[in-house]
C-alpha positions in Angstrom: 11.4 -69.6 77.6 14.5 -68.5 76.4 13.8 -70.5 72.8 10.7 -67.8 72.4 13.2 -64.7 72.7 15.7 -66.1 70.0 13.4 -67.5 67.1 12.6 -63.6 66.9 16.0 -62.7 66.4 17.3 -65.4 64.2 14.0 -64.1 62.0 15.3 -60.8 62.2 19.0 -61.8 61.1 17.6 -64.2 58.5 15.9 -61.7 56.6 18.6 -59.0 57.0 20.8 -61.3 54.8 18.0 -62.3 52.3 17.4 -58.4 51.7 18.8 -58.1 48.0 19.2 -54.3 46.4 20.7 -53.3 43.4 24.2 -52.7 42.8 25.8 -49.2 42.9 27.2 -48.2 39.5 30.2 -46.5 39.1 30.7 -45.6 35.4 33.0 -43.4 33.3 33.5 -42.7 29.8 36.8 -41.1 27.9 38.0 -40.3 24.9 41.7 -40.5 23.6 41.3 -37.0 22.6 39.0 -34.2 21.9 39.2 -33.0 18.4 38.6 -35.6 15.7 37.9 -35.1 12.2 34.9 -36.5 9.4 36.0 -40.3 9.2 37.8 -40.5 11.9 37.2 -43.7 14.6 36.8 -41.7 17.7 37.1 -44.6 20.6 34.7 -44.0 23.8 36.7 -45.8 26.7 34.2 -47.2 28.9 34.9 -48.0 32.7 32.6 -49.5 34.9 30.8 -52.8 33.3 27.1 -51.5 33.3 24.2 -54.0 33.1 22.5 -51.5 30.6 24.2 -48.7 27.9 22.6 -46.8 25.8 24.3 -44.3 23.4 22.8 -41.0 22.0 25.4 -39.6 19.3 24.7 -35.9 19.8 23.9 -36.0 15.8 20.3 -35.2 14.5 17.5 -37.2 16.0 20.2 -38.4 18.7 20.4 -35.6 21.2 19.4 -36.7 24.9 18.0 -33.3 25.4 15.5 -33.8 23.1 14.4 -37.5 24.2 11.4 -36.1 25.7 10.6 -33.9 22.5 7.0 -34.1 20.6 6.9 -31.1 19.1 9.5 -29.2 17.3 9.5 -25.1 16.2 10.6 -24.4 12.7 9.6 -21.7 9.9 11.2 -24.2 7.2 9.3 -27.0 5.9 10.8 -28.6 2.7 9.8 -31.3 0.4 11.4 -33.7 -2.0 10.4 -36.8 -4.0 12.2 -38.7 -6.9 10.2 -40.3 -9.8 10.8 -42.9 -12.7 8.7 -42.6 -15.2 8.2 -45.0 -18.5 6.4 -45.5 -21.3 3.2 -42.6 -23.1 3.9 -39.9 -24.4 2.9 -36.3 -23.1 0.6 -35.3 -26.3 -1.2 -38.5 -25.8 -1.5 -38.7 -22.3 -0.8 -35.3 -20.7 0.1 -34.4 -16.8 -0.4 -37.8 -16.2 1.3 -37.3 -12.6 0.4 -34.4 -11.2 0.9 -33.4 -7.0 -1.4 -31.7 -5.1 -1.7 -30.3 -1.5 -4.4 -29.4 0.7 -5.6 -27.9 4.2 -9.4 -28.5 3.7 -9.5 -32.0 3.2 -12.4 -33.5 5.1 -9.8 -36.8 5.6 -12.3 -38.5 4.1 -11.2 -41.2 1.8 -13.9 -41.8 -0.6 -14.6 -40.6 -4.2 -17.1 -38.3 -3.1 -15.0 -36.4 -0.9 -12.2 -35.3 -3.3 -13.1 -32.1 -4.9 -10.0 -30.6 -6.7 -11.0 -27.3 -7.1 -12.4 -26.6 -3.7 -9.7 -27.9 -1.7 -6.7 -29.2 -3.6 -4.0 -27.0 -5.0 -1.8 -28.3 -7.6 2.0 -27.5 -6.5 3.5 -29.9 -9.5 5.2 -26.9 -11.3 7.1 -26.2 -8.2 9.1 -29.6 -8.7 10.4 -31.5 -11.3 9.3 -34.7 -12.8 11.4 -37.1 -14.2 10.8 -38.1 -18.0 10.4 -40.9 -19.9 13.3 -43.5 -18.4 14.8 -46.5 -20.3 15.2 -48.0 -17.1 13.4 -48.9 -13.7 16.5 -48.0 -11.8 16.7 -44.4 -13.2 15.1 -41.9 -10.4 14.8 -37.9 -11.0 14.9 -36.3 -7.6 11.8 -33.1 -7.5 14.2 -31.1 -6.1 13.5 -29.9 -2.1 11.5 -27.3 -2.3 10.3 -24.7 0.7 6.7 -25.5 1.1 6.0 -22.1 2.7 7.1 -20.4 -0.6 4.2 -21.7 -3.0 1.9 -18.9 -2.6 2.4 -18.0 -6.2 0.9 -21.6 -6.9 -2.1 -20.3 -4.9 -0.8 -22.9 -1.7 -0.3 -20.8 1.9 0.8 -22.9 4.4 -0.6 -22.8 7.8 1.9 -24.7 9.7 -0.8 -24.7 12.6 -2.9 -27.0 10.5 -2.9 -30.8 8.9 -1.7 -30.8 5.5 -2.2 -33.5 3.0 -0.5 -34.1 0.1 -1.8 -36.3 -2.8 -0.6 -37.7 -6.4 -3.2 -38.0 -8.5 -2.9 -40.2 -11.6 -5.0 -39.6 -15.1 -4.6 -42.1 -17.9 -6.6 -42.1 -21.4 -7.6 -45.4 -23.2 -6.3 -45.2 -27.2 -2.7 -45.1 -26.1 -0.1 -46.7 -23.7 -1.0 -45.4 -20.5 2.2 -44.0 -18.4 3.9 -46.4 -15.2 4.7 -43.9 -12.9 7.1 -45.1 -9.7 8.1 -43.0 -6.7 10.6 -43.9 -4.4 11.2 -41.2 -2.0 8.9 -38.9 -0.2 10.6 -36.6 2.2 9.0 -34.1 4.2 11.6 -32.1 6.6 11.6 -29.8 9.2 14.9 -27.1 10.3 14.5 -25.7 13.7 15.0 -22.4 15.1 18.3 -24.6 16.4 19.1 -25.5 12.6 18.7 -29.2 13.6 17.3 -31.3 10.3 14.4 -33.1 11.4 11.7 -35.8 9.3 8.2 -35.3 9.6 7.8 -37.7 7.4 8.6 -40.5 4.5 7.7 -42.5 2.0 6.9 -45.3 4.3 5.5 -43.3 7.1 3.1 -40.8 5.2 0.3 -43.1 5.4 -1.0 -43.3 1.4 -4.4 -44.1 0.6 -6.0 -45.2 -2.5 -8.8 -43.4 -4.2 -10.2 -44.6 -7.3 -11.9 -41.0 -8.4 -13.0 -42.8 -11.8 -15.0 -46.1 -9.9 -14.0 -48.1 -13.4 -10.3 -47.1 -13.1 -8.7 -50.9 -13.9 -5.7 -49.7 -12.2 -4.6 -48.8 -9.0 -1.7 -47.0 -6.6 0.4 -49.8 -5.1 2.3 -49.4 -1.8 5.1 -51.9 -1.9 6.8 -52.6 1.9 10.0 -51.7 -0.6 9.2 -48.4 0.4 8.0 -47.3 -3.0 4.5 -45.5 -4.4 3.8 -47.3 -8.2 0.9 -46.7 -10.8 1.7 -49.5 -12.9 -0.3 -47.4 -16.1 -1.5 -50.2 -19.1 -1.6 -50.7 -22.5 -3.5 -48.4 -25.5 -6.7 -51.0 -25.1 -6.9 -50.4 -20.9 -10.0 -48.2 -19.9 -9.2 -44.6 -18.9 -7.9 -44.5 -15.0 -8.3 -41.4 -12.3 -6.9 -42.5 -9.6 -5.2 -40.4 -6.1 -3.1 -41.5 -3.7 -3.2 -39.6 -0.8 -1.2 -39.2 2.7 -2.7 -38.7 5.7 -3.0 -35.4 7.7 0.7 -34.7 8.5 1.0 -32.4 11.1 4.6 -30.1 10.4 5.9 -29.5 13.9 5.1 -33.1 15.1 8.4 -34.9 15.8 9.7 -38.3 16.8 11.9 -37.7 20.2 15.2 -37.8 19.9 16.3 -41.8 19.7 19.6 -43.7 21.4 21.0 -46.5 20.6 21.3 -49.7 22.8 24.7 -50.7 23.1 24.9 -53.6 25.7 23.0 -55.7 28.0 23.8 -57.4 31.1 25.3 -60.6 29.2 28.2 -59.0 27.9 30.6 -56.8 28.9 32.2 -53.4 26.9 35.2 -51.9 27.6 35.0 -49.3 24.6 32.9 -48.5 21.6 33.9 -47.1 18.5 32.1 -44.6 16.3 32.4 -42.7 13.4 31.2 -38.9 12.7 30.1 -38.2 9.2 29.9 -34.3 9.3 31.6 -31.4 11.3 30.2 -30.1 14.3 30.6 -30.3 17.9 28.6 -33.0 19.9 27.6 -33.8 23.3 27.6 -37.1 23.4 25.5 -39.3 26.0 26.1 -43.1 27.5 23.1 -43.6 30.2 24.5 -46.3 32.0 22.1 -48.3 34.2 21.8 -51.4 36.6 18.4 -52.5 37.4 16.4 -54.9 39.0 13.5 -55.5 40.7 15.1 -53.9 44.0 16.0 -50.8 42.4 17.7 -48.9 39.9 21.2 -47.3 39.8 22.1 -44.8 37.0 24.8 -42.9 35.9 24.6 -40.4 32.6 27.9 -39.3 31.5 28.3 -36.7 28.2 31.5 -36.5 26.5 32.2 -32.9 24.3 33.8 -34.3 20.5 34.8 -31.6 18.3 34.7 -33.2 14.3 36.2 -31.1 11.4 36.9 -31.2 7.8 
């Protein structure tokens, strides 16, 4: 009888020692100093041996607060491209390149669909365009320009709505036929914070091709080296109309706020340096973490750095 009364409590102290949980962290993180300035190596002690880090700078697009952040309030909304032009002439092939902008666009990609004077507004004045290069390396920046100050070009934003933006290409048989190459496409947000914030790029404004003219021989490429090319022809290639057009790019849509993983459980940091490239004064963040299947244990510590000239 007595063997019935113990097998319950050997059970019972069995699974007491076989209960795992995870480990209670106990993290820190210092700095030699406060003030820094632009260049300077500004050394984060770390204390603690975490099985996770993660950093968040306290720069642009690295603040924890904003982790959690969709959407972003801003009255500013710039643009600015660079362009490398060669070969044609302007009296034989005139505003080859031109750049237009639209809030009516049905989103439908088809040549049916673009009507230029019903819903596209041609902002190309508003920039500059580079001219013709001797070289495929030589890039004109458009200038940034406010896109909420274009209402003399007929264009009133609407930062409530989609916009689309669009190149559109026209080439004439008879004479060389103009290469056109883009290799930057920046659309930027300030905040009501002043934080500098990307919509969008050249690689994430989601171009489309749309052959206006069906027998254009040419078309846009997209190359994954992040540029935008019309490649043009020679004086005996057919005539080309062809757009290239982003998808609906909503203004006050933002990526949250990104950190940076700095360890994981294999390997073990004592410090971590890192180098400010502009003034200012930032919270830095290290979430520090151990987790596991029994649990999680974390610790967020924020360091103040103050960065000058």
């Amino acid at each position: 009888m007595k063997k019935i009364y113990i097998l319950p409590l050997l059970m019972i102290i069995l699974a007491s020692c076989n209960k795992k949980e995870v480990t209670e962290l106990t993290f820190d993180v210092k700095t030699d100093r406060t003030t820094y300035n632009v260049g300077d190596t500004v050394n984060f002690l770390l204390s603690g041996n975490p099985d996770q880090l993660v950093l968040f700078s306290g720069e642009d697009g690295h603040k924890y607060i904003y982790k959690d952040r969709t959407e972003a309030q801003s009255d500013l909304f710039t643009l600015e491209f660079a362009t490398n032009r060669r070969y044609g002439s302007d009296v034989q092939q005139p505003q080859s390149l031109r750049l237009f902008a639209s809030q009516t666009f049905n989103g439908q990609y088809q040549p049916e669909s673009i009507n230029e004077s019903a819903d596209w507004t041609d902002i190309t004045s508003a920039f500059t365009l580079s001219g013709i290069q001797s070289t495929d390396a030589a890039y004109v920046s458009s200038g940034t320009v406010d896109l909420t100050r274009l209402a003399n070009l007929g264009f009133n934003l609407d930062k409530s709505k989609a916009v689309y933006f669009a190149f559109r290409y026209k080439g004439n048989t008879g004479s060389n036929q103009p290469r056109w190459w883009i290799n930057k496409f920046d659309i930027k947000i300030t905040t009501t914070d002043g934080e500098a914030l990307t919509v969008a790029d050249i690689s994430t404004a989601g171009w489309t091709a749309v052959k206006v003219l069906p027998s254009s021989p040419v078309n846009w490429i997209f190359g994954e080296d992040k540029t935008v090319k019309f490649q043009g022809g020679g004086a005996t290639v057919l005539s080309n109309h062809v757009w290239a057009i982003t998808k609906g790019l909503n203004l006050t849509t933002v990526e949250p706020d990104k950190g940076v993983a700095l360890k994981n459980m294999s390997t073990r940091m004592d410090s971590y340096p890192y180098v400010f490239t502009k003034e200012g004064v930032y919270t830095v963040t290290f979430i520090a973490s151990n987790v596991n299947i029994y649990g999680e244990s974390k610790v967020i510590k924020e360091v103040q750095v103050k960065v000058e000239p």
